[in-house]
N, C-alpha and C positions, 0 to 999 in steps of 0.2 A: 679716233686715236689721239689728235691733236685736242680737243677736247678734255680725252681725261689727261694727257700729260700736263696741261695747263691748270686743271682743275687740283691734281697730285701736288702743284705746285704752288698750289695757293691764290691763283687766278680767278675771278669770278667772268667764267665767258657768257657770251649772247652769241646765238649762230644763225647767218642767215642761207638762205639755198637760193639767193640771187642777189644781184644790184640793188633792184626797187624794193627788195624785203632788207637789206644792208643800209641801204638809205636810209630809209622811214626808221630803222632802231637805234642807227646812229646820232641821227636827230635827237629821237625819245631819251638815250641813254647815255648822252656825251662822253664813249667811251676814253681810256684813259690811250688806248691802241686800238689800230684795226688791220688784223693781217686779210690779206685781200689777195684770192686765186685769180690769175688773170685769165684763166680758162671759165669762167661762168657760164651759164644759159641766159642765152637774149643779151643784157648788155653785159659786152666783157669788164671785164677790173682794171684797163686802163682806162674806158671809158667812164666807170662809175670813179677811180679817183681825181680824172681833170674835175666832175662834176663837182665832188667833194672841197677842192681846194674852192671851188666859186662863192661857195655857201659861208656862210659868215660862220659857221657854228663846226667847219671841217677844214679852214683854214692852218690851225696847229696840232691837227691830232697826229700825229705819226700813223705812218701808213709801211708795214713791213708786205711788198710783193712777192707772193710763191708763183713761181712758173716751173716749167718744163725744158724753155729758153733761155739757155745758158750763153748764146751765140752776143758780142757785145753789143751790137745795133739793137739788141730786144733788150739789155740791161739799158743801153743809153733813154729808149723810148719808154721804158717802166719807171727811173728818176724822172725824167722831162713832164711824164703824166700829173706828178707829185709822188711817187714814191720815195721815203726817207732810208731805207732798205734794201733789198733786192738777194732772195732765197731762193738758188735753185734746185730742180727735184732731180733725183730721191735727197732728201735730208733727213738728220736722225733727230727725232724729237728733242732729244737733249741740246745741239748745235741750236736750234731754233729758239728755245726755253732761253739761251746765254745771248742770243741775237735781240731777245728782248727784254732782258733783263739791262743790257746795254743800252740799248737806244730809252728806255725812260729814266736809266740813271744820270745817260746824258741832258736830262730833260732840269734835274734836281742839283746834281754835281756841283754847278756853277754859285749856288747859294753862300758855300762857303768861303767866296773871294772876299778880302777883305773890308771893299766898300763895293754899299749898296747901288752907286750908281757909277756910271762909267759915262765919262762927256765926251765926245770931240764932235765938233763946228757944231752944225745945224744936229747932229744927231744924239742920243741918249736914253743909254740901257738900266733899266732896272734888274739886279740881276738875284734880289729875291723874288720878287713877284713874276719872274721874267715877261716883264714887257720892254719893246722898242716902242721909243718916240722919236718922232721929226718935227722940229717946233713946238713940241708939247703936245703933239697931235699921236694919240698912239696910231701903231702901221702894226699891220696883223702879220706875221711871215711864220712857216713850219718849224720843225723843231731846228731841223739842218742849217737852214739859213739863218736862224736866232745862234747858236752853237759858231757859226760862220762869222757874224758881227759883232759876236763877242770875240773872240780871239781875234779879228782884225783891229777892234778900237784899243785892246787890251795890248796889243803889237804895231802901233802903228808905225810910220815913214821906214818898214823894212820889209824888204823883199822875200818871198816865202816860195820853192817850185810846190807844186800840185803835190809829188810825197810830199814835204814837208806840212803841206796841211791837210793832206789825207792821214798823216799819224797824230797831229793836232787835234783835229775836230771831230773823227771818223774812228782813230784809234788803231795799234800800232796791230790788233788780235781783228782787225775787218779787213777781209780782203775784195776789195771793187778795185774799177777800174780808174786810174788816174784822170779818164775823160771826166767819171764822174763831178770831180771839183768840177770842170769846166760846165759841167748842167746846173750846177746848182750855182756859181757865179753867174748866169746867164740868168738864172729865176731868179737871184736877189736884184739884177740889175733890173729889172723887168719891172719889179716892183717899186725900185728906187727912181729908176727915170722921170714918174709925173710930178714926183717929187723933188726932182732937181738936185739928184743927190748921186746919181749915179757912177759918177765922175769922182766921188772919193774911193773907188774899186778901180785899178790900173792896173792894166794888163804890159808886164814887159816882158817885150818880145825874147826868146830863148832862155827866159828865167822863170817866170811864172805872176804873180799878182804881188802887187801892195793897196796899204791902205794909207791913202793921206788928204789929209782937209783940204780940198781945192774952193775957193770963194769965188762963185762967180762962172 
């Protein structure tokens, strides 16, 4: 069903009936998305997406999750996996179709900012080609957390709560849960730490996060 309604809509799908057949094609076919059932046979869809974020070549693909588990501790642990998403069932084809026509326009959207690059301290965004750099060194991060560092360097030394940049970056028509900011600042910081950067993400206590150049 999801098939043809993707296909009615102009999507060119690949379908796999497991992790390790999901795997092996996402490799082959660098898809553009990969919507991902957490119920599988053998390994489940949270385990094959941590798998995916390790891999150099599944690092930014957006991963939209379909479960059954609408309960919040199974959305928190389906973002924390690497999902960029979080669908739960019964959903109607249509809702689904707009769920990803979103997440890859958020992918492109950004092109149109005025200038190509975006600096502050150690950090800088390309935001046609969208890549992050730290010292010139590109740093590979999901679509969320790219979406995420752009509006913090583009907003910097002001204070933002969790709505304010779940209608930011997530969009005013996505309804998750407010924890969710707190998963995916916790995966940029994760990322940013070996790098010595982590400390420009400030967490202030009863208001929510900023962004600002700390040296040192």
């Amino acid at each position: 069903m999801l098939k043809f309604t993707l296909d009615s809509s102009g999507y060119k799908v690949i379908e796999a009936s497991n992790a390790e057949e999901g795997m092996r094609l996402a490799e082959e076919s660098q898809p553009d998305l990969i919507l991902l059932d957490w119920m599988l046979p053998g390994i489940s869809g949270v385990t094959m997406a941590k798998t995916l974020r390790q891999k150099s070549f599944g690092k930014t693909i957006p991963i939209i999750m379909l479960t059954a588990r609408g309960e919040e501790e199974a959305q928190v642990q389906g973002f924390e996996s690497g999902a960029d998403d979080y669908v739960v069932k019964p959903f109607s084809p249509r809702a689904l179709t707009a769920r990803i026509k979103a997440l890859l326009r958020r992918q492109t959207d950004d092109s149109s900012q005025s200038s190509d690059q975006i600096i502050a301290g150690r950090m800088r965004l390309d935001t046609v080609s969208h890549r992050f750099y730290i010292d010139d060194a590109e740093v590979k991060v999901g679509p969320t957390e790219f979406k995420l560092i752009l509006f913090f360097l583009s907003h910097s030394n002001r204070v933002f709560t969790r709505s304010q940049l779940l209608d930011q970056v997530w969009g005013v028509n996505v309804v998750v849960e407010e924890r969710t900011v707190d998963v995916h600042i916790r995966r940029l910081r994760k990322i940013l730490e070996p790098l010595g950067v982590s400390n420009y993400i400030q967490t202030i206590r009863g208001s929510g996060y900023r962004f600002s150049v700390v040296e040192g």
